[in-house]
C-alpha positions in Angstrom: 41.6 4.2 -40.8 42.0 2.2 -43.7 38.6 2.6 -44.8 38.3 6.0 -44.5 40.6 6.2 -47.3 37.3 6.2 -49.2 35.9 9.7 -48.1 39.3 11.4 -48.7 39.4 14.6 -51.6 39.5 13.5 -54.5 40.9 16.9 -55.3 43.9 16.3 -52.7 44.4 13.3 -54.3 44.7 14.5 -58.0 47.2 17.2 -56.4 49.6 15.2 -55.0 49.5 12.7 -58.1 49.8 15.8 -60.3 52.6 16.6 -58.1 54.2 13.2 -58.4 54.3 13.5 -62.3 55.8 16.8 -61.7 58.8 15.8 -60.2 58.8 12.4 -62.2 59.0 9.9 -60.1 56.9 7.4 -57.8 58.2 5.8 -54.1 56.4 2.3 -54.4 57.0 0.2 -51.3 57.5 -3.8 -52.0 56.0 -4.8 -48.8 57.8 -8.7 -49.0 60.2 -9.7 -51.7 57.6 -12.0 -53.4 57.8 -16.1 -52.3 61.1 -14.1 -50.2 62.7 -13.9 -53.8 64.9 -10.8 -53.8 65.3 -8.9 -57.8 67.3 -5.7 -58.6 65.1 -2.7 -57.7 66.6 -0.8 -61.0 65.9 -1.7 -64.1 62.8 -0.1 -64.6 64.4 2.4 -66.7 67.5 0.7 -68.4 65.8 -3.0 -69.3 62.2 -2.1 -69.5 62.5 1.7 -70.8 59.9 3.0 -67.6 60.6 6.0 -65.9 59.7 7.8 -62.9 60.4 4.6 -60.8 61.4 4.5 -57.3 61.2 0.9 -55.7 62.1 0.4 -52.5 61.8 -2.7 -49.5 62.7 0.0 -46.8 59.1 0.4 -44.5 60.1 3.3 -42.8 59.3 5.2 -46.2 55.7 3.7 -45.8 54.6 7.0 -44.8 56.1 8.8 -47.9 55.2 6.3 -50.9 52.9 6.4 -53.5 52.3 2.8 -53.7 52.4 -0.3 -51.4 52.5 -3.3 -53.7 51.6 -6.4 -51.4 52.4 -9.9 -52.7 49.1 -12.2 -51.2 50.7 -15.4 -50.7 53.4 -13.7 -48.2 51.0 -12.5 -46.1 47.4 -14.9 -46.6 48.4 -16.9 -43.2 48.9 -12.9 -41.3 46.4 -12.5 -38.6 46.6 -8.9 -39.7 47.1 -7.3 -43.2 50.4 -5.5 -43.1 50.6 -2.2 -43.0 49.0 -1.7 -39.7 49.6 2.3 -39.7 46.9 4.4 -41.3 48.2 5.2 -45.1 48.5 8.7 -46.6 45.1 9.9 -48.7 47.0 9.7 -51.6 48.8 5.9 -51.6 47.6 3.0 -53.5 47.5 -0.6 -52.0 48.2 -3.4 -55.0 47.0 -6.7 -54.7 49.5 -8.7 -56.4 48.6 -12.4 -56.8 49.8 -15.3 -59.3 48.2 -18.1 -57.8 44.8 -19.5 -59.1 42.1 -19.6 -56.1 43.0 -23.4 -54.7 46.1 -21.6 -53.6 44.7 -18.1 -52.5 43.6 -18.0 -48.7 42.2 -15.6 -46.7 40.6 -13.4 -49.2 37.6 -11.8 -47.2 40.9 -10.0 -45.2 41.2 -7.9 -48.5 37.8 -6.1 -48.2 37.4 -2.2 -48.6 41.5 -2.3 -48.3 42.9 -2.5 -51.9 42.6 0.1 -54.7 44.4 -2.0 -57.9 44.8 -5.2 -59.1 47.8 -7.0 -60.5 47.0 -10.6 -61.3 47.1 -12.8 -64.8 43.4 -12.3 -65.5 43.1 -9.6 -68.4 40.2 -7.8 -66.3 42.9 -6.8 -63.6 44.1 -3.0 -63.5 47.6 -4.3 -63.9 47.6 -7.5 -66.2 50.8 -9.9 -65.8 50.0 -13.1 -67.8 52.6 -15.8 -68.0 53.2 -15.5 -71.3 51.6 -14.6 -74.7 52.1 -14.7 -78.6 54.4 -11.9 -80.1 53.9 -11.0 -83.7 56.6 -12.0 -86.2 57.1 -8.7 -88.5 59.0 -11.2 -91.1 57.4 -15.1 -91.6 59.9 -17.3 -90.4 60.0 -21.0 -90.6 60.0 -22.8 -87.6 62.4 -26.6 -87.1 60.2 -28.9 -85.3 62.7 -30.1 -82.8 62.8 -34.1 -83.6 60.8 -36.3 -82.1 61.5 -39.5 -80.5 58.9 -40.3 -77.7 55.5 -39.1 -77.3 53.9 -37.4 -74.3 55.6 -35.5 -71.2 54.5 -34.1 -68.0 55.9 -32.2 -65.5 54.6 -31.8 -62.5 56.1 -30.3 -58.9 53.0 -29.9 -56.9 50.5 -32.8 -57.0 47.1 -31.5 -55.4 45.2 -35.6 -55.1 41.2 -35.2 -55.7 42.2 -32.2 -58.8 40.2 -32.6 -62.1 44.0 -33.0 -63.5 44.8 -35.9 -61.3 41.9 -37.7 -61.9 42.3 -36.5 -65.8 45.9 -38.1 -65.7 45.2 -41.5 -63.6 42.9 -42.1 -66.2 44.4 -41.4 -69.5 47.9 -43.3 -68.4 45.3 -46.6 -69.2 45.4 -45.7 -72.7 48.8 -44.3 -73.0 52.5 -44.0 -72.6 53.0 -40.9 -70.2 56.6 -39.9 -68.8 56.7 -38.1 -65.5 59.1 -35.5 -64.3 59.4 -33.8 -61.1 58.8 -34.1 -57.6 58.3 -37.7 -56.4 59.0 -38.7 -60.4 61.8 -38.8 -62.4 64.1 -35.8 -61.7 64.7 -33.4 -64.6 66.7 -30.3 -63.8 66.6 -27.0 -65.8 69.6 -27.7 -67.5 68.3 -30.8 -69.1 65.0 -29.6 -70.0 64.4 -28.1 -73.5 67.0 -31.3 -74.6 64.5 -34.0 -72.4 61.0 -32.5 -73.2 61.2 -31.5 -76.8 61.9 -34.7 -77.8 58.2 -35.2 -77.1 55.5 -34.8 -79.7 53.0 -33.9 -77.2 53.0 -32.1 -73.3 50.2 -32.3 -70.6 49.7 -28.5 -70.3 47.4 -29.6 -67.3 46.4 -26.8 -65.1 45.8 -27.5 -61.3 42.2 -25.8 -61.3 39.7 -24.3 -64.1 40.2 -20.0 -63.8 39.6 -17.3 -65.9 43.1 -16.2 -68.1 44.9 -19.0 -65.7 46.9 -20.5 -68.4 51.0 -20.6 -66.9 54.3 -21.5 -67.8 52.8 -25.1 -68.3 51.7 -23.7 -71.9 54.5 -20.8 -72.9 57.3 -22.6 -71.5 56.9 -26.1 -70.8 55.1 -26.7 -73.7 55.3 -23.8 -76.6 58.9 -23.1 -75.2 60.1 -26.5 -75.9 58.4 -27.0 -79.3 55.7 -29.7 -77.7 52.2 -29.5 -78.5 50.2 -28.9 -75.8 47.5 -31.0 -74.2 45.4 -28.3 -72.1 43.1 -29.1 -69.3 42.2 -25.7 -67.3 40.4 -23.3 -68.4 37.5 -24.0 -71.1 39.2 -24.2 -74.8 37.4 -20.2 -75.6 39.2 -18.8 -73.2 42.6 -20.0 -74.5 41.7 -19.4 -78.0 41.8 -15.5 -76.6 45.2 -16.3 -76.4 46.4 -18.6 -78.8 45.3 -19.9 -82.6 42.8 -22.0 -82.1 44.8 -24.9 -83.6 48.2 -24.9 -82.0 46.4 -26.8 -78.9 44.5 -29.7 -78.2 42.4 -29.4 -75.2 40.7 -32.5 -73.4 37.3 -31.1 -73.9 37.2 -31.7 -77.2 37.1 -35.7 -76.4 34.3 -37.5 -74.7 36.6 -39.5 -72.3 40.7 -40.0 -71.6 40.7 -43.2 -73.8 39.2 -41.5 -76.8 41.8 -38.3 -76.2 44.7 -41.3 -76.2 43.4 -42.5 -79.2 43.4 -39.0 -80.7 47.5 -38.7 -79.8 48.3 -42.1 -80.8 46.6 -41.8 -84.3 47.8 -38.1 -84.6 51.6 -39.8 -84.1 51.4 -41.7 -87.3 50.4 -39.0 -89.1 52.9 -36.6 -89.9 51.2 -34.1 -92.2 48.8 -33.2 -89.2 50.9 -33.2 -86.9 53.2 -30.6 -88.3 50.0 -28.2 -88.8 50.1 -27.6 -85.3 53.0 -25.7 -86.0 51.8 -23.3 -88.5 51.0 -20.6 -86.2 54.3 -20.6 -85.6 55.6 -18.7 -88.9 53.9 -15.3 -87.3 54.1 -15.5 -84.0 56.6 -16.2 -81.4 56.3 -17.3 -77.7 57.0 -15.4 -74.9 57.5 -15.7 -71.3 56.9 -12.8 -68.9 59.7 -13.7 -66.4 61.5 -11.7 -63.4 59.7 -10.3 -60.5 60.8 -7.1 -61.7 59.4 -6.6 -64.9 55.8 -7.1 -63.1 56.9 -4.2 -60.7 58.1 -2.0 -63.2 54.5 -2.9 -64.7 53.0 -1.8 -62.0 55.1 1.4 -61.5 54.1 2.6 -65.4 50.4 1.7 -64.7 50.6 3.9 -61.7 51.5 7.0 -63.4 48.8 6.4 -66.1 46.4 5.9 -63.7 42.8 7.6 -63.6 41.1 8.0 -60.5 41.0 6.5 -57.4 38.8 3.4 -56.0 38.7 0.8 -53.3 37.8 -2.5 -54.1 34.8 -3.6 -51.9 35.8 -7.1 -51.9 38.7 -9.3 -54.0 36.8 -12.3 -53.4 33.8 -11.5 -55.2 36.0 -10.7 -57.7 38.9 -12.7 -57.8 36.3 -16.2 -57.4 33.7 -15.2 -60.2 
């Protein structure tokens, strides 16, 4: 059974593994193309410069691979975790999950049956943030796009009763906001860097408050388009892991939406500090960590440095803290 994977050889283990590295190369199953998003299965090698990769969506190899790499949201609703046959001793299940925990359902299915994690929190076995801050070897100077309207959002999925929702109904009293999305203004990826960095500021508003859940909001939406960002999420130390400490204004920092209002409306006048929310900008660079493969490949390169074996007793307790 699944659970008996526990009281398998270590030593069996370690041989096969050994084995693996011998001939060079892992069989790692993709159990669902993820949100049924197909990718090229080979670029491990030639765009991301990891070898020893063998990814594959074909099942009847379940039996053979290394690796079973299971996307959560494709299977949450599943009366029954997929795979249903009893694994080899050697073969790691991955959790793989990108959604923050008002998404993720069905966690308690998870327990005693997954031996890795691949998530955006930094305390995962196989960390895949949405972005983060490259180093700039030469200091560059960096064109603030200009500026001719103040604060953007865009938002797709509106979840009502969400601290953001709330946040937003709020602080729209006190200031000019311009929606885009779903049931708002349509703004299609071909318009977007010349619509949104034309505003001095971007609602970077997060749908729930997790640990290392900061997304494309931030790196893309915001940082990508040369916007400051307006955080709500997570609590300002946790992005400062991340991020200078002053290329960000988070909400928590004001006692109420007016007062934050009255923080961006005052900050507009005044160019100087405005423009210091930039500075960060002459060493480091944004980037996005985009394609489904790159996070497999990821996975594929933390599986051959891998130490050990372990089942995790329970995502949930994990996952939630």
């Amino acid at each position: 059974s699944a659970v008996s994977i526990r009281h398998q050889s270590y030593n069996q283990l370690a041989l096969h593994s050994n084995q693996s590295r011998e001939i060079g190369e892992l069989l790692i199953l993709i159990w669902t193309w993820p949100f049924g998003e197909p990718f090229p299965l080979n670029t491990c090698l030639s765009v991301y410069g990891i070898s020893g990769c063998n990814l594959t969506t074909d099942r009847s190899v379940y039996n053979h691979a290394d690796a079973v790499i299971i996307h959560h949201y494709d299977v949450m609703r599943s009366k029954h975790l997929p795979p249903k046959e009893s694994r080899p001793h050697y073969q790691r299940w991955i959790w793989f999950n990108i959604e923050p925990p008002i998404v993720t359902e069905n966690l308690n299915m998870l327990d005693n049956l997954m031996n890795m994690t691949m998530t955006y929190r930094h305390d995962s076995d196989i960390v895949i943030p949405y972005g983060y801050l490259k180093p700039i070897n030469t200091p560059q100077t960096f064109m603030i796009p200009t500026k001719t309207k103040l604060v953007a959002w865009v938002v797709s999925m509106w979840y009502p009763g969400t601290r953001r929702a709330a946040y937003y109904e709020d602080l729209k009293k006190y200031i000019q906001i311009d929606v885009y999305g779903k049931h708002h203004t349509p703004l299609g990826w071909e318009d977007f860097y010349s619509t949104i960095s034309q505003y001095k500021f971007y609602l970077a508003f997060e749908n729930c408050n997790h640990k290392d859940y900061i997304t494309e909001k931030l790196w893309g939406n915001a940082f990508g388009m040369g916007a400051v960002p307006v955080v709500l999420g997570a609590p300002r130390e946790n992005y400062e892991r991340y991020m200078p400490s002053d290329s960000f204004i988070h909400v928590d920092d004001f006692s109420s939406p007016k007062e934050l209002a009255e923080f961006l409306i005052n900050l507009d006048k005044d160019d100087l500090r405005y423009k210091q929310y930039f500075n960060w900008r002459s060493q480091y660079a944004p980037v996005r960590e985009v394609g489904w493969d790159r996070h497999y490949c990821k996975a594929c390169r933390a599986l051959h440095q891998a130490q050990g074996y372990q089942v995790i007793p329970s995502i949930a307790k994990w996952f939630l803290s």
